[in-house]
KOLDREN-164284 format. One line per 5 residues: number of its first residue (from 0); their letters; for each residue x, y, z of C-alpha. Coordinates in Angstrom, 3 decimals, decimal comma. Layout:
NUM = a = X:Y:Z; ...
//
This chain:
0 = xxxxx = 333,775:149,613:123,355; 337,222:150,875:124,198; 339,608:148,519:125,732; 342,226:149,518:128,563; 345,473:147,476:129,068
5 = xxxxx = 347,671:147,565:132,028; 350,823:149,291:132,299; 352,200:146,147:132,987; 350,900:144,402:130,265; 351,974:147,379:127,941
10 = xxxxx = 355,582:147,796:129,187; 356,185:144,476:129,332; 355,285:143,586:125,746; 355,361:146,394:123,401; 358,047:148,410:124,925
15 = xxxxx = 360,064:149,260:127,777; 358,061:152,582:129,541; 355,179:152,522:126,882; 352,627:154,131:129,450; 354,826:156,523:130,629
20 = xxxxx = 355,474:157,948:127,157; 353,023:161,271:126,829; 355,196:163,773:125,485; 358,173:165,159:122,541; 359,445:168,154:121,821
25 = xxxxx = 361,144:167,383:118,198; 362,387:170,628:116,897; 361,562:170,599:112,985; 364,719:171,894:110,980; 363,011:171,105:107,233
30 = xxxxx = 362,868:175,031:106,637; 366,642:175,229:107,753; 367,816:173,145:104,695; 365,479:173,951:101,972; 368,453:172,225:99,521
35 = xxxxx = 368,119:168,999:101,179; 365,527:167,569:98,933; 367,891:168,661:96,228; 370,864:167,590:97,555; 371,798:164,176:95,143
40 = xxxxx = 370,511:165,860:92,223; 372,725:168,755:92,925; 375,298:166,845:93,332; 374,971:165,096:90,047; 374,503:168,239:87,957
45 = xxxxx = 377,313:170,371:89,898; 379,490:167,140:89,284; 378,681:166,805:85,384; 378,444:170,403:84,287; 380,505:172,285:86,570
50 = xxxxx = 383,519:169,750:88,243; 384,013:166,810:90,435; 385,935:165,747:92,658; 388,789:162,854:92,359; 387,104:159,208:91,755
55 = xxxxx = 387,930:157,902:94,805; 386,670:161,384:97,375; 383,165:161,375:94,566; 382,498:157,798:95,852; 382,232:158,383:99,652
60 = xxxxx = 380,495:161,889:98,807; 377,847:160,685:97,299; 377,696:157,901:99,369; 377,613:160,510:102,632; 374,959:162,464:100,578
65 = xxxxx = 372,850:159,671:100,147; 372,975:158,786:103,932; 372,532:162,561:104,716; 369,207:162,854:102,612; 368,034:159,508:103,945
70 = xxxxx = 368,674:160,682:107,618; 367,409:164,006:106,842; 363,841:162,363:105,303; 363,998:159,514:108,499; 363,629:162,398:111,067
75 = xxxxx = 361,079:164,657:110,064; 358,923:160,785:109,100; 359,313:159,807:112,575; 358,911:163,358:113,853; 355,465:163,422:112,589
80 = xxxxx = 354,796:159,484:113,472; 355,682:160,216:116,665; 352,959:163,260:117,008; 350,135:161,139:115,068; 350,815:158,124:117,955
85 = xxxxx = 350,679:161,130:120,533; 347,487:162,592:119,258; 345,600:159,303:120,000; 346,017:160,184:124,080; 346,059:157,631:126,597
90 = xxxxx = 348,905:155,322:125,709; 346,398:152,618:128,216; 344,332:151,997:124,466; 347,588:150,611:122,692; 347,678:152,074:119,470
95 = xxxxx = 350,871:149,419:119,021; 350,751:149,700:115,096; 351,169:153,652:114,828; 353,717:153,074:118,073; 355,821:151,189:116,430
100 = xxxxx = 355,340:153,214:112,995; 357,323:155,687:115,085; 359,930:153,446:116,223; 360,370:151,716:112,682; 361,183:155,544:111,468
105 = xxxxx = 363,453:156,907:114,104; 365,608:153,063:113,492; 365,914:154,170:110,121; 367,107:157,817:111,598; 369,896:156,382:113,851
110 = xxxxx = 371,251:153,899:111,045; 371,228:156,623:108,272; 372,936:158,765:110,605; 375,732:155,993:111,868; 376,378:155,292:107,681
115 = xxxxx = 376,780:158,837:107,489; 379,271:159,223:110,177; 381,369:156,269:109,041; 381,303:157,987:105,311; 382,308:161,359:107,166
120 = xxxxx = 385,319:159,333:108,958; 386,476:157,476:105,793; 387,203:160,967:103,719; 387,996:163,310:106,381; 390,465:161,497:108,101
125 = xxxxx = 392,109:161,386:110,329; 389,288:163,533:111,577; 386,741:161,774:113,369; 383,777:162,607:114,945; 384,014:161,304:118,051
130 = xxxxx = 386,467:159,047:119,779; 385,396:155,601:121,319; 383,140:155,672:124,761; 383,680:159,419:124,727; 380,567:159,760:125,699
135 = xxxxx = 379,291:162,623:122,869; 375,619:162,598:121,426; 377,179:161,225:117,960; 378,805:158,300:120,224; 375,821:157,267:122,016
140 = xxxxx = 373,731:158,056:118,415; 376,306:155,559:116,510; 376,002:153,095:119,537; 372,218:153,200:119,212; 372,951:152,137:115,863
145 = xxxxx = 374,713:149,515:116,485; 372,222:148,000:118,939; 369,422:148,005:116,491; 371,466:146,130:113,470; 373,446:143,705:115,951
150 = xxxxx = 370,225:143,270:119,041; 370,265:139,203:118,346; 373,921:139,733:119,956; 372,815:142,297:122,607; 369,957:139,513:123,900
155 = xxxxx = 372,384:136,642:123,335; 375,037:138,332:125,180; 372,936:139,472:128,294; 373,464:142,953:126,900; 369,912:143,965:127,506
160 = xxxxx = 367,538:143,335:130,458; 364,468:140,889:130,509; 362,079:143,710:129,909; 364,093:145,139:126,993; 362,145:144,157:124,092
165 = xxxxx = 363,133:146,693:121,570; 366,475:147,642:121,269; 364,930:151,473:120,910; 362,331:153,038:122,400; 360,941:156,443:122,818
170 = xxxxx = 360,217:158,483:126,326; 359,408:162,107:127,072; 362,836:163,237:126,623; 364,131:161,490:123,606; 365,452:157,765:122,579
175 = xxxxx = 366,661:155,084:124,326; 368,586:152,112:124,161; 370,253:149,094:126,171; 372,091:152,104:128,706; 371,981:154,550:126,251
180 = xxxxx = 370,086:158,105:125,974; 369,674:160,379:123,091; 367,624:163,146:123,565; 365,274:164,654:120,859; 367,172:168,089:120,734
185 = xxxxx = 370,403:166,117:120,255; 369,288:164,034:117,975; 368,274:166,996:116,018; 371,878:169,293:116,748; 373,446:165,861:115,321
190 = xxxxx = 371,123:166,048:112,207; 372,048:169,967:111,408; 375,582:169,006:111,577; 375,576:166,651:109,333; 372,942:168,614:106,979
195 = xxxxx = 375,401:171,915:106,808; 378,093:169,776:105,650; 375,828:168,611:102,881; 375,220:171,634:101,807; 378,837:172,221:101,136
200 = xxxxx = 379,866:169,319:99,957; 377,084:169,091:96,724; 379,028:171,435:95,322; 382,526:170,565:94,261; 383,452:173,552:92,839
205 = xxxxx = 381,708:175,650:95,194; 383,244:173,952:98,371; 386,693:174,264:96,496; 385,914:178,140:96,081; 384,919:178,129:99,602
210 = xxxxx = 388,177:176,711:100,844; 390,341:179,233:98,816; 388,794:182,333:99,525; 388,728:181,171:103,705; 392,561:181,216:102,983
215 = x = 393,006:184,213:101,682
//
């Protein structure tokens, strides 16, 4: 026997707008990076056999690589979570466990991508990729972020509303947060930003190269 639960009873204790999530349209970008599975040992072999950049610049590289793969791997797991929960149909039957499966993935997306954007900051500056409340995707992204490592705050504070009870959750167009939308195409233009700079940056000598010959 299958049971049905309320919308009520859904919304108000697995997530905000459970039953109302039916749909994604999550572009997959794997076949646009086919170095990103390669990226840290790249890195390591350009570093040791071809040249490296100064100590302090080969820290936060690697450190923005390793955020970068992370982020990169995070996205296409909850891309496919996301579909698998989706295939089960009416959202009425639960299915809580592969729900939050989802969830759990696209969390690890938004906090791999925040680490990333502070590395980014740290060794480009005084670059920055966005400015505060400017209101950009990689602002509301990095807020996001925020909100799922610091939600005890966000309840404690009043931050969130009674029937907040994750501090992300998923609807037709994308993610969500206390106020804050992210849709699944900018989460995705965010991610291909961040993976083209990877690409370059692997490389030491290469990017170095790069640079030279742009100035020419």
């Amino acid at each position: 026997m299958t049971i049905s639960y309320s919308s009520e009873l859904l919304n108000r204790f697995v997530s905000p707008e459970f039953t109302s999530f039916r749909s994604a349209n999550i572009p997959d970008i794997s076949n646009q990076f086919p170095q990103a599975e390669h990226w840290l040992a790249n890195f390591f072999l350009n570093s040791a056999f071809r040249g490296k950049y100064s100590t302090k610049l080969q820290q936060l590289i690697l450190g923005y690589l390793r955020r970068s793969y992370h982020a990169f791997k995070s996205y296409h797991d909850a891309r496919m979570a996301t579909f698998q929960y989706l295939e089960k149909g009416d959202p009425h039957q639960g299915h809580i466990r592969l729900y939050y499966e989802a969830i759990n993935n696209w969390e690890n997306y938004v906090l791999q991508i925040s680490m990333a954007i502070d590395l980014y900051n740290a060794f480009s500056n005084p670059d920055k990729v966005f400015e505060k409340n400017d209101g950009s995707k990689e602002q509301r992204i990095y807020t996001i972020a925020n909100q799922v490592k610091h939600v005890g705050h966000c309840v404690n504070s009043g931050q969130c509303k009674e029937e907040d009870t994750l501090p992300l959750w998923l609807t037709n167009e994308g993610l969500t947060s206390f106020g804050i939308k992210v849709s699944f195409s900018e989460a995705s233009e965010i991610l291909i930003d961040v993976a083209k700079l990877a690409d370059l940056v692997q490389d030491p000598p290469g990017l170095v190269e790069k640079i030279k010959n742009e100035k020419i």
